[in-house]
C-alpha positions in Angstrom: 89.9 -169.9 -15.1 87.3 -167.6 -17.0 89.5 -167.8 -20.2 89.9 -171.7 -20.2 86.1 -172.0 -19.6 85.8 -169.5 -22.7 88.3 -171.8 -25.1 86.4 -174.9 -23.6 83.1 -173.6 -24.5 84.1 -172.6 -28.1 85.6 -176.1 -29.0 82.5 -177.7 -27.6 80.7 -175.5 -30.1 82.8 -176.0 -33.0 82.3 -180.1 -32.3 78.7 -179.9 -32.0 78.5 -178.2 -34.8 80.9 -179.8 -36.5 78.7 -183.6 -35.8 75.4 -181.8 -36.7 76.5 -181.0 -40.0 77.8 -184.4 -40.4 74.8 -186.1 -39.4 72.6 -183.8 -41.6 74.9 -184.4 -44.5 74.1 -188.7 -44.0 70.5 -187.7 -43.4 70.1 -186.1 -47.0 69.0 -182.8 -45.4 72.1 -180.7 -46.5 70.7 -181.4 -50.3 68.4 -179.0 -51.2 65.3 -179.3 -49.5 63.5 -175.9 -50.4 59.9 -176.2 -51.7 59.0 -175.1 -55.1 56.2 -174.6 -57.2 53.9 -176.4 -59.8 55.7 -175.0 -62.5 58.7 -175.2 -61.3 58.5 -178.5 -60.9 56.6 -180.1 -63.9 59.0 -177.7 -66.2 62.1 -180.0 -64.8 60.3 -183.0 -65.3 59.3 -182.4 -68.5 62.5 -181.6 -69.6 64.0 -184.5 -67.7 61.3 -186.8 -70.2 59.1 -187.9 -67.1 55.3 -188.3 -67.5 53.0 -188.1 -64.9 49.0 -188.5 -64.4 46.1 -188.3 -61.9 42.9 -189.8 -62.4 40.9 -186.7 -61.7 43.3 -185.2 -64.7 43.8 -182.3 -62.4 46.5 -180.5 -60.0 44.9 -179.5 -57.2 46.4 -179.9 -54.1 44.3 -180.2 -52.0 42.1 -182.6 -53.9 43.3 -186.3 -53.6 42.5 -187.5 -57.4 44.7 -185.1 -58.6 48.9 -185.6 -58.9 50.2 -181.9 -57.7 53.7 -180.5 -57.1 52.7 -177.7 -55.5 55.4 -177.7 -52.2 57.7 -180.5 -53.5 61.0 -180.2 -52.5 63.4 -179.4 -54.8 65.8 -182.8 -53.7 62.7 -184.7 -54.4 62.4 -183.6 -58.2 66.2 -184.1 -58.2 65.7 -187.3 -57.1 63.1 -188.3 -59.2 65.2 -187.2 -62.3 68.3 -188.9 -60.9 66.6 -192.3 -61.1 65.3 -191.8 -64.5 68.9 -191.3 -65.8 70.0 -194.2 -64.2 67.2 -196.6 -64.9 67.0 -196.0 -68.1 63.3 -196.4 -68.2 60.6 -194.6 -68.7 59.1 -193.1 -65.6 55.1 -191.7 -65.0 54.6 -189.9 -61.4 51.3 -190.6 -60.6 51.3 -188.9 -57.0 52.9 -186.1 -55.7 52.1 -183.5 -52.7 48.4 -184.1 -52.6 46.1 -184.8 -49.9 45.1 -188.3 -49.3 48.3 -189.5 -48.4 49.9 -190.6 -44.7 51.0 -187.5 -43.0 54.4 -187.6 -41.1 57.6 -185.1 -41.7 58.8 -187.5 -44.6 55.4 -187.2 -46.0 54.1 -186.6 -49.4 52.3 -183.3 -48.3 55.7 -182.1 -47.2 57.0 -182.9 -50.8 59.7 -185.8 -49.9 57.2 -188.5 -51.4 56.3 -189.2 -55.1 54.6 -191.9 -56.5 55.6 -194.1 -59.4 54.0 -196.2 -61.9 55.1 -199.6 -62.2 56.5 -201.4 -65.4 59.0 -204.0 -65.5 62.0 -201.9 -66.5 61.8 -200.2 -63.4 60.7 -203.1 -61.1 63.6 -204.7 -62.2 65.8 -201.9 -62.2 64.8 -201.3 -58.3 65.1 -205.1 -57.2 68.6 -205.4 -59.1 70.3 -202.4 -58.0 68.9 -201.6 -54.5 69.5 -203.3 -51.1 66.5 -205.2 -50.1 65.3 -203.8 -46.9 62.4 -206.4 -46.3 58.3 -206.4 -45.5 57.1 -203.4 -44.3 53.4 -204.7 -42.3 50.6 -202.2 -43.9 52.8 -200.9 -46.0 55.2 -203.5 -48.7 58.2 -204.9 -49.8 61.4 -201.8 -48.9 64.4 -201.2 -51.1 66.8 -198.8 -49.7 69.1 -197.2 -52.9 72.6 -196.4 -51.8 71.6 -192.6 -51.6 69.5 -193.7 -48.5 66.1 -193.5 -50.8 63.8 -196.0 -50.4 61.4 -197.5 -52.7 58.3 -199.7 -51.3 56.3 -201.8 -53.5 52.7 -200.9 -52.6 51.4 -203.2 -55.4 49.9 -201.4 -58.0 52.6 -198.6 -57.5 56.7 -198.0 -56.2 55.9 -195.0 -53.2 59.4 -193.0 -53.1 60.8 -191.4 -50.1 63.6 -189.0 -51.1 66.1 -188.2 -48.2 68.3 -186.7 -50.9 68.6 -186.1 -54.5 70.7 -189.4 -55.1 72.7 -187.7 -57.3 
């Protein structure tokens, strides 16, 4: 009876671990999700040909004028160059990891969250080739990109959750 306990125990494992992974991989989280640094981070994006800005001209973190990358995740820069390449357009990050933003796991302080500015290439890019999620109250109008991204229209910017790299 011991030994039949012992098999049943190790195929329970194997399926639990088996739906975890699963469910981790539709979540986005088996993409990298590792922080990195400043440099790290504004070296890919300039490289990828994206632009980005604070209106203290600064990259402090922890002061909430500035845009910092300091602790984004590496799925979020991924992401971030993904939909440049597809767009098309050009694209100026104008938030990163800051303070001053909503806290939360999916947060910009933990690095899933960028900001983007607006311009009609990528408007129309986002209304034409994402699903249309509906009103958010407090927050704006949700576009969820096959990759499971979604983009809200927070009216003088597009906030960007990045559950994976979209790539």
């Amino acid at each position: 009876m011991s030994v039949h306990r012992s098999i049943l125990r190790r195929r329970l494992l194997t399926l639990l671990v088996t739906i975890a992974g699963a469910v981790g991989l539709g979540l986005g989280l088996a993409t990298p999700a590792f922080a990195i640094s400043q440099s790290s981070a504004t070296s890919q994006l300039r490289a990828a040909g994206i632009t980005w800005s604070s209106s203290g001209n600064c990259s402090n973190r922890n002061v909430a004028t500035c845009t910092s990358f300091e602790g984004v995740r590496q799925a979020t820069i991924d992401g971030i160059i993904t939909f440049k390449r597809a767009s098309g357009c050009a694209v100026n990050v104008t938030a990163g990891t800051e303070t001053g933003h909503a806290g939360g796991t999916y947060s910009h302080w933990n690095g899933y969250k960028l900001d983007i500015a607006k311009s009609s290439c990528v408007n129309n890019y986002i209304y034409n080739h994402y699903a249309y999620v509906g009103y958010i109250s407090g927050w704006g109008y949700q576009y969820r990109a096959a990759s499971g991204n979604l983009y809200t229209d927070e009216g003088d910017h597009w906030d960007i959750l990045f559950y994976s790299c979209g790539c």
